[in-house]
C-alpha positions as semicolon CSV with decimal commas, in nm:
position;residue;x (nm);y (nm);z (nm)
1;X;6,485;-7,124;0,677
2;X;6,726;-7,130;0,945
3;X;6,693;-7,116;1,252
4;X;6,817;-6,850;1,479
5;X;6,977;-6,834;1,813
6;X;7,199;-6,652;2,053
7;X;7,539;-6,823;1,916
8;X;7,403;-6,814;1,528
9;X;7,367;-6,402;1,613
10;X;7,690;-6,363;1,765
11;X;7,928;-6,582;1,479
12;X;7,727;-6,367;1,220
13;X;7,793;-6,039;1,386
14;X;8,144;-6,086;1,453
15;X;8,241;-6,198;1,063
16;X;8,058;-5,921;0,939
17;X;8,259;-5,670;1,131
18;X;8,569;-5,884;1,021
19;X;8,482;-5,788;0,663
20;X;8,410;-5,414;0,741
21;X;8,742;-5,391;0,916
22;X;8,961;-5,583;0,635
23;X;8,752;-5,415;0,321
24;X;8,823;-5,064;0,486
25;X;9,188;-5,128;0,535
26;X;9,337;-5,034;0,151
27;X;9,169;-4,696;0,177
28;X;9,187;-4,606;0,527
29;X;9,409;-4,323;0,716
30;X;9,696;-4,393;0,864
31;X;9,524;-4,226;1,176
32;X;9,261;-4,475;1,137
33;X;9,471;-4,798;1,043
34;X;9,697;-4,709;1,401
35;X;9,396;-4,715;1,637
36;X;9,216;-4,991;1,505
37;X;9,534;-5,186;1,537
38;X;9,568;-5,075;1,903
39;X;9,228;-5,162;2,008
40;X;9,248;-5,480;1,798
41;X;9,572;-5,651;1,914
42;X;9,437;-5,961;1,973
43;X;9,305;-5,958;1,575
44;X;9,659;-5,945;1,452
45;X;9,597;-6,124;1,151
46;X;9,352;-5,893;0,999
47;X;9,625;-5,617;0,967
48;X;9,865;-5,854;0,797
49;X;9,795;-5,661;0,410
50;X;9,836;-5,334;0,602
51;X;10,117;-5,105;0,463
52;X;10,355;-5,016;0,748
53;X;10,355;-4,705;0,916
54;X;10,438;-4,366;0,714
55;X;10,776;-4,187;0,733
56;X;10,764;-3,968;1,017
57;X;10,960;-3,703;0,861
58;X;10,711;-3,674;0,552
59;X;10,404;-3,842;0,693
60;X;10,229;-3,562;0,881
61;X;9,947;-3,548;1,141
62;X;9,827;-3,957;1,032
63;X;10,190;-4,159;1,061
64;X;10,244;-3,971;1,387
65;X;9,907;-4,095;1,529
66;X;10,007;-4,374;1,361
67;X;10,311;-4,432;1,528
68;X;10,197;-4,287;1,862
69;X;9,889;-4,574;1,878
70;X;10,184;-4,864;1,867
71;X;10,396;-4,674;2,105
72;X;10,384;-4,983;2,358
73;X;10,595;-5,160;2,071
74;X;10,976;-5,283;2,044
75;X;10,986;-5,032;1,740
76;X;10,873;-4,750;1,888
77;X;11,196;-4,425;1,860
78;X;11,063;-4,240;2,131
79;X;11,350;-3,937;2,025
80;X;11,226;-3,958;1,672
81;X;10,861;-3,930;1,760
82;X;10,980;-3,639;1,982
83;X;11,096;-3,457;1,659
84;X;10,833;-3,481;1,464
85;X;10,586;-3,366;1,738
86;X;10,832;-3,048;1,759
87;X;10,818;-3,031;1,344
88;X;10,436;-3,042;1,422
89;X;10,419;-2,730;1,670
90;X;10,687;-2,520;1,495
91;X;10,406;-2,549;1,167
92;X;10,153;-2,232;1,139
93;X;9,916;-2,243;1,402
94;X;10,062;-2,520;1,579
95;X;9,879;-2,738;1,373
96;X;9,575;-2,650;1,520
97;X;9,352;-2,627;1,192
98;X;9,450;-2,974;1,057
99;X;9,466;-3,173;1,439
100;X;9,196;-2,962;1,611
101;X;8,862;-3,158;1,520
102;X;9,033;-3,495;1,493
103;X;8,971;-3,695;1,786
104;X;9,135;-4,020;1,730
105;X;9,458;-3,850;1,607
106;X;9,450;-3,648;1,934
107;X;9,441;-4,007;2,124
108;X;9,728;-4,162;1,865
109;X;10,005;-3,825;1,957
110;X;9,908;-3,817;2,316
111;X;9,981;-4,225;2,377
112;X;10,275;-4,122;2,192
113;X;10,392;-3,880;2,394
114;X;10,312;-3,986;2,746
115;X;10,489;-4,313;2,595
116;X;10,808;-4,103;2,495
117;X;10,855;-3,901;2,819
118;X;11,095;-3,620;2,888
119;X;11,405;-3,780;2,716
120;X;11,519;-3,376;2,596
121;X;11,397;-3,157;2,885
122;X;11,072;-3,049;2,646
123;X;10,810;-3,294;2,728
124;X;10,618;-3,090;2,926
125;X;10,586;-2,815;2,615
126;X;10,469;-3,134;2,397
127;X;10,210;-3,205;2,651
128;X;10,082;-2,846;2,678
129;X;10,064;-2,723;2,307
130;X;9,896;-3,076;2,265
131;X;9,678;-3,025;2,575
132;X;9,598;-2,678;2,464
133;X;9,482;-2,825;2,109
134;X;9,243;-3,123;2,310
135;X;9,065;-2,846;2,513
136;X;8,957;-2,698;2,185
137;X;8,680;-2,753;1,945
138;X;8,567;-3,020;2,158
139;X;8,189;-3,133;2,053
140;X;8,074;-3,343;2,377
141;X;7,774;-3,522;2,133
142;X;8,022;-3,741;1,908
143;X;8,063;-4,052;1,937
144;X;8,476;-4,047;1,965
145;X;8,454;-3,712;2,223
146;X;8,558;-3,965;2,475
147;X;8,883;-4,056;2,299
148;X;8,951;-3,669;2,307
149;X;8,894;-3,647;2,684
150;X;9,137;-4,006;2,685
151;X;9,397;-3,818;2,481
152;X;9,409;-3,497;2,741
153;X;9,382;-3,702;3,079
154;X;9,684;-3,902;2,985
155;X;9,833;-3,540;2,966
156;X;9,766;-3,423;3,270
157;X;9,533;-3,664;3,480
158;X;9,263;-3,376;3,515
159;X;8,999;-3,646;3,597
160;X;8,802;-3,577;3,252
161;X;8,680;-3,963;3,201
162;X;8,469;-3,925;3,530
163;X;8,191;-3,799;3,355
164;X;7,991;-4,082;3,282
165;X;7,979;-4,100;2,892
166;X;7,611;-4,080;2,754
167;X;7,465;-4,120;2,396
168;X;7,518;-4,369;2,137
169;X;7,565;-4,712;2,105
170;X;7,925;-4,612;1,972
171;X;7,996;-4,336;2,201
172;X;7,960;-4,663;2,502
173;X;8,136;-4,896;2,284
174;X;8,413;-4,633;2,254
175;X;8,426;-4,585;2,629
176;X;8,390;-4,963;2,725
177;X;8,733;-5,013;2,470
178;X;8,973;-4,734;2,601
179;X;8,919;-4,877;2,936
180;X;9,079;-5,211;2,803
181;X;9,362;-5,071;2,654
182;X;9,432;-4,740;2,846
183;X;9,338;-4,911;3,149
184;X;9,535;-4,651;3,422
185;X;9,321;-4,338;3,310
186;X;9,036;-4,569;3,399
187;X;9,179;-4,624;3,739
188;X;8,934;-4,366;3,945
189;X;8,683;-4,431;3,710
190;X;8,300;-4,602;3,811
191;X;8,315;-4,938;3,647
192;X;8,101;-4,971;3,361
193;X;7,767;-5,165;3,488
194;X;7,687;-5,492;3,387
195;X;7,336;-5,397;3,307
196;X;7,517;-5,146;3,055
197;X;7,725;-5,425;2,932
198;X;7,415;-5,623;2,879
199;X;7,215;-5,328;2,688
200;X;7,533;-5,263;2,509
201;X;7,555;-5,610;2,389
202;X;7,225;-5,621;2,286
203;X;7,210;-5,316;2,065
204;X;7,521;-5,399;1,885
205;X;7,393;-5,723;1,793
206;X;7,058;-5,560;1,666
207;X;7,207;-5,233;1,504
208;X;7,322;-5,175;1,148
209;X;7,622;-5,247;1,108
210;X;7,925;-4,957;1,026
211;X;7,953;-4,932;0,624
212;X;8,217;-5,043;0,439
213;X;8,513;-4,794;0,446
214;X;8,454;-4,664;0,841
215;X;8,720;-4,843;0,933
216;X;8,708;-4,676;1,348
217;X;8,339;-4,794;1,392
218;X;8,405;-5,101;1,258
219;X;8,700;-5,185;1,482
220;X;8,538;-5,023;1,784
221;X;8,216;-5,293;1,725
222;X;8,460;-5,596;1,668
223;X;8,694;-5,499;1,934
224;X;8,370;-5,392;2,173
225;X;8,183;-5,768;2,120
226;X;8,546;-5,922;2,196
227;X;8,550;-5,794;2,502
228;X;8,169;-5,835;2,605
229;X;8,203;-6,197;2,505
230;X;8,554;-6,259;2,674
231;X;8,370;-6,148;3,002
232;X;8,082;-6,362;2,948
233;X;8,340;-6,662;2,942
234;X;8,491;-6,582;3,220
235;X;8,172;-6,524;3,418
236;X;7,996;-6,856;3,268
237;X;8,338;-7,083;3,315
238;X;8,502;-6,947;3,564
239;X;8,895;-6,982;3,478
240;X;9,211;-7,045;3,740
241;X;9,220;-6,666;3,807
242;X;8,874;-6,700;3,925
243;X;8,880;-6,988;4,098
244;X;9,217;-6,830;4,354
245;X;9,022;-6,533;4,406
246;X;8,664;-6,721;4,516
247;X;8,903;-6,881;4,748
248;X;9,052;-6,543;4,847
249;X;8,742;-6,336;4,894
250;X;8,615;-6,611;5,172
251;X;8,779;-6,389;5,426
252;X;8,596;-6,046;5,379
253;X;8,275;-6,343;5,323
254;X;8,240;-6,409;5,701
255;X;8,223;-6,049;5,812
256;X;7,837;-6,214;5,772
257;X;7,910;-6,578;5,987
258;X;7,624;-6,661;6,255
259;X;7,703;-6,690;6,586
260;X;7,434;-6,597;6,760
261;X;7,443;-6,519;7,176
262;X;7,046;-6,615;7,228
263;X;6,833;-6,807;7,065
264;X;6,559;-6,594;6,821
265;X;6,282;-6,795;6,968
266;X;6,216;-7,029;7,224
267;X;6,269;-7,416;7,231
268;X;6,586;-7,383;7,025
269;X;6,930;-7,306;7,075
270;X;7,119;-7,035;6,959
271;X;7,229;-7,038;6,582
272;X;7,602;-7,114;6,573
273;X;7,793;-7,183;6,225
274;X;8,100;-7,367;6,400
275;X;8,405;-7,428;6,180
276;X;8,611;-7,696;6,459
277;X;8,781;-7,884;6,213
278;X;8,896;-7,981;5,836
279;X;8,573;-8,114;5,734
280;X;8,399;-7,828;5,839
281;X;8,597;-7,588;5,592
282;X;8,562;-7,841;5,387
283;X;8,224;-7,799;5,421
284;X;8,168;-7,417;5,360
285;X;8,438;-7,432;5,074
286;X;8,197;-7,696;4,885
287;X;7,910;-7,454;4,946
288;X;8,118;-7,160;4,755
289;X;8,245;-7,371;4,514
290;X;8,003;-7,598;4,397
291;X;7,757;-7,306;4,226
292;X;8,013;-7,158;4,016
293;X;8,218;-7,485;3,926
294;X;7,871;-7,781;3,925
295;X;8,010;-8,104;3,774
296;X;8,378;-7,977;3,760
297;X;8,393;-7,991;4,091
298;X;8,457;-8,333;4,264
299;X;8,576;-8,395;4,634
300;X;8,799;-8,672;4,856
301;X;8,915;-8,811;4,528
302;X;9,114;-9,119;4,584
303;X;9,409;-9,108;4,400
304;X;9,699;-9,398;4,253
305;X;9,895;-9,534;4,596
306;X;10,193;-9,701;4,621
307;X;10,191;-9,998;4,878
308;X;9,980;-9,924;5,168
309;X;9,962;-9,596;5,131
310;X;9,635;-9,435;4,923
311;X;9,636;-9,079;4,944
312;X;9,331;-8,863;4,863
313;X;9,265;-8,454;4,810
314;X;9,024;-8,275;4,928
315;X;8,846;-8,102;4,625
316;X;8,996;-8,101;4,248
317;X;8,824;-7,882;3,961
318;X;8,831;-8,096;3,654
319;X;8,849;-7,875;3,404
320;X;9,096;-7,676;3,544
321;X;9,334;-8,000;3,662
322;X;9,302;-7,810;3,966
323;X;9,344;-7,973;4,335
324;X;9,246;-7,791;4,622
325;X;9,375;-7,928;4,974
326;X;9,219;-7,803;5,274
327;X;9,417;-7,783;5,569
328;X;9,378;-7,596;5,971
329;X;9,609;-7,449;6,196
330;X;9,577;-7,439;6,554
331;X;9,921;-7,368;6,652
332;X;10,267;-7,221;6,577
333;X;10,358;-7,585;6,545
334;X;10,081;-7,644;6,286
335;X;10,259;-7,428;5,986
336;X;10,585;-7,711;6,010
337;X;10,310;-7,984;6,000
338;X;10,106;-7,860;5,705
339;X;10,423;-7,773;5,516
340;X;10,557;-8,155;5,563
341;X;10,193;-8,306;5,462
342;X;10,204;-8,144;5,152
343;X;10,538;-8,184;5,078
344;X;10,517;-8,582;5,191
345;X;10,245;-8,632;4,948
346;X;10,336;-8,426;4,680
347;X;10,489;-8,719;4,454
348;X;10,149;-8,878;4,476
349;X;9,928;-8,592;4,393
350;X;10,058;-8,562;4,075
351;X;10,126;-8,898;3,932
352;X;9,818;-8,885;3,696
353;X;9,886;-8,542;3,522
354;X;9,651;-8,585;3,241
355;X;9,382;-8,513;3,503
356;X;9,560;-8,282;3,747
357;X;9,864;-8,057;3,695
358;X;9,825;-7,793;3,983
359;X;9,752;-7,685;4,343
360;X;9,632;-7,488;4,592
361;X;9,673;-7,534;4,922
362;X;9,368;-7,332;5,164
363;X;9,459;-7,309;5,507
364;X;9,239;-7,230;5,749
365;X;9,426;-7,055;6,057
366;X;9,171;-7,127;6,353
367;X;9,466;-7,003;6,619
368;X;9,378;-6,826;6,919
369;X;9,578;-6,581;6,822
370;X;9,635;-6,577;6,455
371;X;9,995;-6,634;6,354
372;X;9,979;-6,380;5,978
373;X;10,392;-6,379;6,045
374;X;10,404;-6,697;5,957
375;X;10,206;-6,723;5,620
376;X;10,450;-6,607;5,412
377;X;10,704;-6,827;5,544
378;X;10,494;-7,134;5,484
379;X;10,402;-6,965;5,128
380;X;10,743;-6,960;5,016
381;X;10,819;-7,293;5,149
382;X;10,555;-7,501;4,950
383;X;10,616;-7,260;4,646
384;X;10,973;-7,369;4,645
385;X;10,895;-7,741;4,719
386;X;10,698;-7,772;4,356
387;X;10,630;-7,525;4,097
388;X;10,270;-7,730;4,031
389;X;10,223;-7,575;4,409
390;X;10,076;-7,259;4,256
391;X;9,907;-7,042;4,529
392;X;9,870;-7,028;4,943
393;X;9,544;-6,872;5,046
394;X;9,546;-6,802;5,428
395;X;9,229;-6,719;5,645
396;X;9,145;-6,628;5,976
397;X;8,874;-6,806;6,157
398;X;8,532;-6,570;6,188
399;X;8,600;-6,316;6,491
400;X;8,278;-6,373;6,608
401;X;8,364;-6,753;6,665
402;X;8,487;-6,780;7,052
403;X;8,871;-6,912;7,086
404;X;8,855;-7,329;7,096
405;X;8,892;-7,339;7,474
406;X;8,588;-7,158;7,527
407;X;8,366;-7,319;7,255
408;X;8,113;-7,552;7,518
409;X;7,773;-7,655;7,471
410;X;7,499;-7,340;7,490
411;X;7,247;-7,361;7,818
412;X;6,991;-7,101;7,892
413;X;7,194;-6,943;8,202
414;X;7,525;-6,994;8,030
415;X;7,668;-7,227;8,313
416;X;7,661;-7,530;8,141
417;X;7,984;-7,660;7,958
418;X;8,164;-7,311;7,972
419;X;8,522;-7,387;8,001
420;X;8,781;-7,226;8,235
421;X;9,005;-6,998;7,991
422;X;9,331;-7,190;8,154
423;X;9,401;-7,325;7,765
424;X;9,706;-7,181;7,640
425;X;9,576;-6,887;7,379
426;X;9,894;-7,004;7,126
């Protein structure tokens, strides 16, 4: 027998949606064929025995979804999409009775036409006779309502996709895909939970899987695990993206920092977090970055010197060839220092570039008065020095942390070691 686990499920799961989604593909719509290629663009492959997309002029309601689906494409005629939309509401009914009901070929004509614009004066009459057909028939319990409520937002940007979607595992999946790919409707959006991800996750993986020949379940599944998995990736090894905005988000992190006026009980001074010099950001920067990175993560690496000289960096993420060098600003003066530093040792920072290929450079602006004019000065100076140089991040010292001149030793009346404010506040 054997054995099952959580990796054994998932590789299972995701080939047997591969083989629903390339056994449905000779006998699918070209409605169908269109938005499982959008949703699956990163599945390329699977779509390589797909016939092309249908003659516009003769293909009717499924080539123009069709067509309308890939509308983000070098092939896309936006003027000869426009035409057959207008063939399409100059039919009987306005092509209500054959595009009413049909979600997904709502979707696949709306992309199109928000993707075609006004190139003739009549986009807004596309729009509204499609608009008017999308606020029809709708039946709120299906599974693909929510690509019907896509289609007419991206029309006019009523605010439809607010609603949080409820009911079945496909009806989530569904709502969890069109955020990936139609990600600007999403914009005003709640984000979808992680503890629905999670439940989501969990019932695909235990559900029956779509039959052979539902070629739109099948792609929403496959395309839906994708995604869950991708963010599990990300989450469980963090990536360079990741890593620039941990480093980032340590600003809006000390709105929190200690600094306490009075002790909270007697015998003790008051709690004070102090950051007075490089090793103390160097310090808090290990305590962020060592539970997200573990073993990646080594600090005051030594690296290959020439002559006397052996230069070191501060903190370097392995498996991201990744150096981080920590340095603090006091002064105007300071922001011509650090930029030379870097600069002097950039040669040796990078002569073993099967281990390390890039940096960032985290400066720590503990100024009196903080000098913000100056970051993007400095930014664009190390930028330009070395493309390997790939991001600045700048922060401000905690506001609650007293300028340097008045940073003297705590006593219970507050007389002892409180400087004079004569120190220049630069």
């Amino acid at each position: 027998m054997v054995p099952l686990n959580a990796s054994g499920i998932l590789e299972a799961k995701l080939m047997a949606l591969e083989a629903v989604v390339a056994g449905s593909l000779p006998l699918a719509s070209e409605t169908s064929l269109g938005f499982a290629q959008a949703i699956l663009r990163d599945r390329g492959g699977l779509f390589a025995s797909a016939l092309p997309s249908g003659d516009l002029d003769y293909g009717g309601i499924p080539a123009l979804a069709r067509v309308g689906y890939l509308a983000g494409g070098s092939e896309f005629d936006a003027s000869a999409f426009a035409r057959a939309v207008d063939r399409l509401r100059g039919r009987s009914k306005g092509g209500r009775g054959e595009l009413g009901t049909d979600d997904l070929a709502l979707l696949g004509i709306a992309t199109g036409i928000a993707a075609a614009g006004d190139t003739d004066g009549l986009g807004a009459e596309r729009s509204k006779w499609l608009l008017g057909i999308a606020n029809e028939n709708t039946e709120p319990d299906a599974w693909s309502n929510r690509a019907r409520q896509l289609a007419a937002d991206l029309l006019d940007g009523a605010g439809r996709l607010r609603a949080d979607p409820q009911g079945s595992v496909d009806a989530l999946a569904t709502d969890l895909v069109l955020r990936q790919y139609w990600p600007n409707a999403f914009a005003t959006v709640t984000p979808f939970a992680a503890e629905r991800r999670q439940e989501l996750m969990a019932a695909l993986l235990s559900s029956v899987n779509p039959a052979q020949g539902e070629l739109e379940r099948g792609a929403i599944w496959l395309a839906t695990l994708d995604l869950l998995v991708r963010r599990m990736s990300v989450e469980l090894v963090p990536d360079y993206s990741s890593l620039v905005a941990m480093l980032e988000a340590t600003q809006s992190a000390f709105r929190r920092w200690v600094w306490d006026v009075k002790p909270n009980r007697s015998g003790i001074g008051p709690a004070r977090w102090l950051i007075d010099s490089e090793a103390h950001v160097q310090a808090f920067l290990w305590a962020v970055l060592e539970p997200r990175f573990g073993e990646n993560l080594v600090d005051e690496q030594y690296l290959p010197g020439f002559g006397q000289k052996q230069p070191r960096f501060d903190f370097g993420i392995r498996g991201l060839k990744t150096i981080v060098e920590v340095k603090i600003a006091r002064s105007a003066g300071d922001f011509s220092r650090i930029e030379e530093e870097v600069a002097g040792d950039l040669g040796l920072y990078f002569t073993d570039l099967r281990n390390w290929d890039r940096m960032i450079v985290y400066i720590y602006d503990d100024s009196n008065v903080p000098h913000a004019e100056r970051y993007d000065t400095l930014r664009s100076a190390l930028m330009q020095r070395d493309a390997r140089i790939r991001d600045i991040v700048f922060v401000q010292r905690p506001g609650m942390i007293p300028p340097r001149n008045q940073r003297g030793p705590w006593s219970a009346d507050g007389s002892v070691g409180r400087l004079t404010p004569s120190t220049s506040l630069e």
